[in-house]
N, C-alpha and C positions, 0 to 999 in steps of 0.2 A: 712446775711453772704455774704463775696463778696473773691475771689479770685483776690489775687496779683500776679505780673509774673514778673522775674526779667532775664533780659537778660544773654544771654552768649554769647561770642564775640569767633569768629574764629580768628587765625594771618592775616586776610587780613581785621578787623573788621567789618566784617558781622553776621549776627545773627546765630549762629548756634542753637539754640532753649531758651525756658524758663524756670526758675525753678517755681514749681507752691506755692503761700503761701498761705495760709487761713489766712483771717482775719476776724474777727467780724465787723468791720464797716467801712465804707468808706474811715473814717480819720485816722484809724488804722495806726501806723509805723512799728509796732516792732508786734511778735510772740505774742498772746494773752493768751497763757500758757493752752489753751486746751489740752486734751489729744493726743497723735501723732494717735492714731487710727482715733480718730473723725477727727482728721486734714484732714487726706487722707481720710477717710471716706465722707468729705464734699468736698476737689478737684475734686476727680473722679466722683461725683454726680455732682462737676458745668460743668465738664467737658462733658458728658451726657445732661445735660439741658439745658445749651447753645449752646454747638455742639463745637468740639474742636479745627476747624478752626476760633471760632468769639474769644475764648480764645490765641490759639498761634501761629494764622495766616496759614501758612504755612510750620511752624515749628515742633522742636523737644518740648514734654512735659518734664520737668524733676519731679517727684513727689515724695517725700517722702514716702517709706516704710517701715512700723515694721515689726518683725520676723512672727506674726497672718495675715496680710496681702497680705506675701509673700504667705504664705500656702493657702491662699485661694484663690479662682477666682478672686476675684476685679481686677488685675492686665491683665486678660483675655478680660475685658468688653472695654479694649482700643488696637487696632489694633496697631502690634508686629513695623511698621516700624513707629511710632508717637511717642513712650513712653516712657522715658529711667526711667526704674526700679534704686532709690536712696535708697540703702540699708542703713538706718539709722547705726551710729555708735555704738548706744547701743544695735544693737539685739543680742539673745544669737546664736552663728552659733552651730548647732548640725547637725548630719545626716539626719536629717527630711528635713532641711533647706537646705542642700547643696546638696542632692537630687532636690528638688524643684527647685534651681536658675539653675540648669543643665536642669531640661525640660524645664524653661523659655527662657533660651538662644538657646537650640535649635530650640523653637517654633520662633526665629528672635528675640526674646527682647531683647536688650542694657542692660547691669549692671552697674552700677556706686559705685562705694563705697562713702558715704559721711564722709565728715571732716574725713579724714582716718587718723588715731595716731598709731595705733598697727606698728609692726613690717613686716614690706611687707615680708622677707622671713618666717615666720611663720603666719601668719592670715590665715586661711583655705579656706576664698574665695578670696582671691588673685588671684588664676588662672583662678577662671573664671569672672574676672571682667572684662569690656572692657575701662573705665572709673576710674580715680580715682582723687576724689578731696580733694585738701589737702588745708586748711585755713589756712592763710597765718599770721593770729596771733597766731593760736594755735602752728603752724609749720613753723617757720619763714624760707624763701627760703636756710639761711645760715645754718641750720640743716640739708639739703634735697641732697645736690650736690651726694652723694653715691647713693641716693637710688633713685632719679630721673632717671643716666642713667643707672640702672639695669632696671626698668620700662621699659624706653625707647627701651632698647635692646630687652625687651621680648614684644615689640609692642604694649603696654596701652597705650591710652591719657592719657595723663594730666593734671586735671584742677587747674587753681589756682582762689582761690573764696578770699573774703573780701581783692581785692586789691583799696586799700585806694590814692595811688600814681603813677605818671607818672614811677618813680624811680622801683619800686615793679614791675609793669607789664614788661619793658623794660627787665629788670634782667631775671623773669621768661621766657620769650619767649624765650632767651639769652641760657636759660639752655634746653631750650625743651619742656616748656608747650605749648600747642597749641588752648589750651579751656581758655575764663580768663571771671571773673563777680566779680561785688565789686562795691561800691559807685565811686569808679574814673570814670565808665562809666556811670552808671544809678543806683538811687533806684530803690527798686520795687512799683510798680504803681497799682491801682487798675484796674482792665479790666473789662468790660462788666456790667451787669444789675446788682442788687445782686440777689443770689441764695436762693431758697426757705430752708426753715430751714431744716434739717436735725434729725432724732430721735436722743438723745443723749444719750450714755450706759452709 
């Protein structure tokens, strides 16, 4: 099993950190349809056995997390200014969970929301996200002018991910994004040795 890392770019395009992907094998391109547990289950374990400067240099981690993962320590085992917590789109937010992202943010962790679709004045961790990345085919930029500079106002980044085109990235900066990743800069790349196998549940 190996971990892939796929840039994020600052407005001065510099690295502002990686998103981490699990893949099965070297040649791997695409999501290998494992479960989201085992996925992060197998990041934060490459991330651990190689040491998480040979994986994202001297960067930011971005890692995918489910609502069971949020809940539990995993998120712990990587020190609070390295890690930016990627709250999956599909987990269920109940009080459990929005208790949890509040001691995680206070203990220094980063939130991000991934591919975020719901409605920013109503999604219940909206306020404590620091991050929100919104995919640029699910939510194309021309859906977004409202609620970008409400974002803005209330002091979230904003990332724009699968930007495809000079056009796409130019626009988003244009409007306020300040985080961008997508094939126009780089795929994601395999890094490092491969990882020792993992239990699978």
């Amino acid at each position: 099993m190996f971990i892939a890392r796929q840039p994020i770019f600052d407005k001065r395009m510099e690295v502002f950190g990686y998103e981490l992907l699990f893949r099965t094998s070297s040649d791997s391109k695409v999501f290998d349809g494992v479960s989201s547990s085992y996925a992060t289950a197998s990041v934060v374990g490459g991330l651990f056995e190689s040491g998480i400067d040979q994986i994202v240099d001297d960067k930011r981690a971005f890692v995918n997390f489910d609502g069971a993962f949020i809940n539990s320590d995993l998120p712990e085992l990587i020190e609070s200014h390295r890690l930016i917590i990627e709250v999956l789109e599909n987990v269920e937010v109940d009080e459990q969970l929005i208790d949890r992202v509040k001691e995680l943010k206070h203990k220094g962790y980063k939130i991000a929301l991934d591919d975020f679709v719901e409605s920013y004045d109503d999604y219940a961790l909206v306020p404590y996200a620091d991050i929100i990345k919104y995919d640029l085919i699910a939510t194309p930029l021309s859906s977004l002018e409202s609620t970008v500079s409400k974002a803005i106002r209330n002091g979230k980044i904003l990332l724009a991910e699968k930007i495809e085109t000079e056009e796409e990235y130019l626009k988003a900066k244009e409007m306020g994004f300040t985080l961008f990743q997508g094939y126009f800069f780089s795929k994601p790349s395999i890094r490092g040795k491969p990882m020792s196998k993992a239990t699978k549940k």
